[in-house]
N, C-alpha and C positions, 0 to 999 in steps of 0.2 A: 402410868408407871406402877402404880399399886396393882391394876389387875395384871400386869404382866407381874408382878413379883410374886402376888398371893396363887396364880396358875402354873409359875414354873414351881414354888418352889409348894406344892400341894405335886406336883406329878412327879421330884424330888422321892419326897417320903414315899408316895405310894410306889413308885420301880423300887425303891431300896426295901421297901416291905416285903414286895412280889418276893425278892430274894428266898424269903424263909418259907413262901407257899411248897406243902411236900413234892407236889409233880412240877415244880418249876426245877427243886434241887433232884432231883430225879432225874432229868433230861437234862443233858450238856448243852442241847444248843438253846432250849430255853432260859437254863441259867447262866449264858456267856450273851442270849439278848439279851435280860435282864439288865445285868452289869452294864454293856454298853451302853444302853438305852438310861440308864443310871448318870451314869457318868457323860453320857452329851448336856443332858440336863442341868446336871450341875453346872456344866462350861457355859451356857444358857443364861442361868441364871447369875454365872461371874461375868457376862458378858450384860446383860441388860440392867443389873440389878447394883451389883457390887463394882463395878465399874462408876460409874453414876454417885454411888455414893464415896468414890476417891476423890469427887470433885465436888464435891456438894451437892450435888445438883439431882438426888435423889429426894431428899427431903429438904427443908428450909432449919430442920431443925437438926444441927450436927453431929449431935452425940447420939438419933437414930442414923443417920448416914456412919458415923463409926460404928456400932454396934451390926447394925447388917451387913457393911464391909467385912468385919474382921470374922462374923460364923459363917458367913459364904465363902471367903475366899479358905479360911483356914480348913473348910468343911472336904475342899480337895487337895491339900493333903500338902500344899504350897505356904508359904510364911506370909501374913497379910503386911507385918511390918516392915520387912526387908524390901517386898515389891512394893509398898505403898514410895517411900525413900527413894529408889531407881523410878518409879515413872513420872512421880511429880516434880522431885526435885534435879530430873537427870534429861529424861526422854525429853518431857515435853518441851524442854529451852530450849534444849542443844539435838536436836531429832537429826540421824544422820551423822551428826559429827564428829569426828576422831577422835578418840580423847577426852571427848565431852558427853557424849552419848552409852550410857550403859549398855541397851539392848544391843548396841554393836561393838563390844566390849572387844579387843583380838583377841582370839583362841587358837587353841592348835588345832583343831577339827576344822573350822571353816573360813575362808575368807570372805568378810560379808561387806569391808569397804574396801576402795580403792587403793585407799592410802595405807592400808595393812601389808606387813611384810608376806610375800607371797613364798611358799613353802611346796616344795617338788611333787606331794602327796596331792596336792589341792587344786591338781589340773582335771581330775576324774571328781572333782568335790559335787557337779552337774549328777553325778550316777551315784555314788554314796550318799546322798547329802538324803533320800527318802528313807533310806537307812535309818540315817541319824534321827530322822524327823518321828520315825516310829515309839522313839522310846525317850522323847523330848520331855515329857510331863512326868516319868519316872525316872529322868535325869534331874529335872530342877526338885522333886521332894528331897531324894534320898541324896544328890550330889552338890548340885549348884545353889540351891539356900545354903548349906556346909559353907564352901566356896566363898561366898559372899561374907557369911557370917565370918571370916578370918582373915578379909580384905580389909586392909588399915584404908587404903586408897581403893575407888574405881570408879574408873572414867573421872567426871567432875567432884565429885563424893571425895572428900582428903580428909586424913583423921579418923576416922568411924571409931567407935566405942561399942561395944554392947555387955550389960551389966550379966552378972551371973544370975540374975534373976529370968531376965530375957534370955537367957540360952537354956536355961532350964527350963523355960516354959515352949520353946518350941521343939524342944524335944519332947516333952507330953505330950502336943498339940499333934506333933506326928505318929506317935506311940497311938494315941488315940484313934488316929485313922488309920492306922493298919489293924485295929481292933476295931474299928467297925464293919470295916471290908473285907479279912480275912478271919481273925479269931473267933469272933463271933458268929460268922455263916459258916464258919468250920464245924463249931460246935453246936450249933442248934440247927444247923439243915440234914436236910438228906443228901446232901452231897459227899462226897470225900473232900479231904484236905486240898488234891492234887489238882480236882476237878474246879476248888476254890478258887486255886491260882491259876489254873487255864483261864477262866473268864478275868479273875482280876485286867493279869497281862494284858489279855485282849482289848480290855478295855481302853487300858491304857495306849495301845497301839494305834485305836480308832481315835481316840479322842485327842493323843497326839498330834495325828495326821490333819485330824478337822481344825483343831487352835493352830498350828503352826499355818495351813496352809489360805486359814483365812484371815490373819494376820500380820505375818511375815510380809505380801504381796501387799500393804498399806505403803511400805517406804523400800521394799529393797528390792527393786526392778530394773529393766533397762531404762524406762521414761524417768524416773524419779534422781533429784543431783544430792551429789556427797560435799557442800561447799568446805573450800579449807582454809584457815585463818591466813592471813597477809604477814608480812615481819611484823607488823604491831600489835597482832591478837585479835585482828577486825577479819569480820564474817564479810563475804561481799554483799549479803543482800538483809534488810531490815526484818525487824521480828516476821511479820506478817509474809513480806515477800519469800522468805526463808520456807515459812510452811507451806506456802503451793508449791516452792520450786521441789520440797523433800516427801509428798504427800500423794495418793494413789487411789482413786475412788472406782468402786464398784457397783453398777446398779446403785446409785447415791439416788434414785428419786423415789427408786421403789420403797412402795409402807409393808412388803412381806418383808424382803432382804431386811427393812429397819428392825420388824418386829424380829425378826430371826436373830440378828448381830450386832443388836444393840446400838447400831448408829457407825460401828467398825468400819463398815462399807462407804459411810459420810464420810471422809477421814482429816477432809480435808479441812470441811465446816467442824469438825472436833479439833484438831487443832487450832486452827484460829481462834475459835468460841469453847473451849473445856468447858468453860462457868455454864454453858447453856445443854437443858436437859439434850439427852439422843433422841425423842420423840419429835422435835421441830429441824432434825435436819435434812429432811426430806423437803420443806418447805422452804430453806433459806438456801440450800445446794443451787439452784438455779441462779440466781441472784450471783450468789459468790461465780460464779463459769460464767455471766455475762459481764458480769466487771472485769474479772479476770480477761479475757478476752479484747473488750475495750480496751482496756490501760496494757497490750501486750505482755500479760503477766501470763506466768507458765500456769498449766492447769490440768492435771494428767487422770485418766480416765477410759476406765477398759472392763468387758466381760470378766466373770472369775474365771473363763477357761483361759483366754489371753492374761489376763494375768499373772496365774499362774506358770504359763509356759513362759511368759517375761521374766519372769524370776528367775527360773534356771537356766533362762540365757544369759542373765545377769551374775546367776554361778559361774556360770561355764567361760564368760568374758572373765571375769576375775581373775576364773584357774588359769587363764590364759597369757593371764600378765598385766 
């Protein structure tokens, strides 16, 4: 865990250095790899590193698990506090669930459960939806923290509060990283302004695409179920049963995929085990799919290209009705 933190987040600083090299701001496609290249890293590092530390399981000792949490995750450009609240105290009870599940919140853009009102526009949601996906990461800075930050209620979440101190500060906390990505390579490179925000964008486009479509494809596919509560508020299946029936693994054995996605790809052994680092879910995955198996419990698991194309057939059935 350490040497993945201290290697992604040393190749971090040096791509965001590369930025200010004169022949790098001198060439556009150098400084739009740059950026890209930038910014996968970062997702990298939110994905191996600051991930880990939302659960503890980064360090033993909590107040470095919060502190590398909150510079990593805030460091892209996202609210570490707002998502810390939606995934611990929302996704991971309720993963899937109407109502209860944050990350599938209804929206007017997509329909992502079964049980959402289905809307005329959102029969084509299969062929927009990479659209949307492009500009997912510079929706949630600039729109969906907003959003959130002004949701009394969501999903399970009732009540929310947030003090003017904390809306003050994540608006710096944003302020700041458009000054580190735009204002200040505006000013001290050899680039222009315009050429700035070509690669910003870009990056943002790429790195969109890369988070949205290798995690999206954990829970919301054709194989993966959406259970819904009975007249008395009961789930049909128990804690554990819940997370194989709602959960979607990819290459779960492989140690590249691990080292790449943080354990993303386990999904299944991360829900069950949150408390247990991503490092050991390559070893215990086997284990979980032979029990699984034995005790006919569901257990879903596919290619990231099948998965993927699972996904928007799992749009495309929605849009469908």
């Amino acid at each position: 865990m350490l040497i993945k933190f201290a290697g992604y987040s040393l190749l971090y600083i040096a791509l965001y250095i590369c930025i200010y090299i004169p022949f790098v701001g001198a060439n556009i496609y150098l400084l739009i790899s740059s950026y890209v290249l930038f910014g996968l890293t970062g997702i990298l590092l939110a994905f191996n590193c600051a991930h880990d530390c939302v659960h503890n399981t980064f360090s033993k000792n909590k107040r470095v698990n919060k502190i590398v949490f909150y510079c990593v995750f805030n460091s892209q450009g996202v609210n570490s506090r707002l998502w810390h609240k939606r995934h611990i105290a929302s996704h991971h009870i309720f993963p899937n669930v109407d109502g209860c599940d944050a990350d599938i919140d209804d929206n007017p853009f997509m329909r992502l459960s079964p049980h959402h009102k289905l809307r005329k526009y959102q029969q084509y949601q299969h062929i927009y939806a990479v659209f949307l996906y492009l500009v997912y990461t510079l929706h949630w800075i600039f729109v969906k923290d907003f959003i959130y930050l002004g949701k009394k209620n969501l999903a399970n979440l009732k009540d929310q509060t947030h003090s003017l101190a904390f809306i003050a500060e994540l608006i710096i906390l944003k302020l700041l990283y458009l000054t580190f990505l735009i204002v200040l390579p505006a000013l001290f490179t050899t680039a222009t302004f315009q050429q700035i925000m070509i690669a910003f964008i870009a990056m943002h486009f790429i790195i969109s695409l890369f988070f949205v479509l290798t995690l999206i494809i954990s829970h919301l596919c054709l194989e993966t179920e959406f259970p819904e509560v009975n007249e008395n508020g009961e789930l049909p299946y128990n804690y554990y049963e819940h997370q194989l029936a709602v959960s979607l693994d990819y290459h779960p054995e492989s140690k590249l995929a691990n080292f790449i996605f943080g354990g993303f790809n386990s999904h299944t052994a991360h829900h069950l085990f949150p408390n247990m680092q991503h490092t050991l879910y390559t070893h215990i995955t086997p284990l979980i799919r032979e029990k699984a198996i034995k005790h006919k419990l569901p257990y879903h698991e596919k290619s990231i290209p099948r998965a993927i194309r699972s996904h928007f057939g799992y749009l495309k059935k929605l849009g469908a009705g």
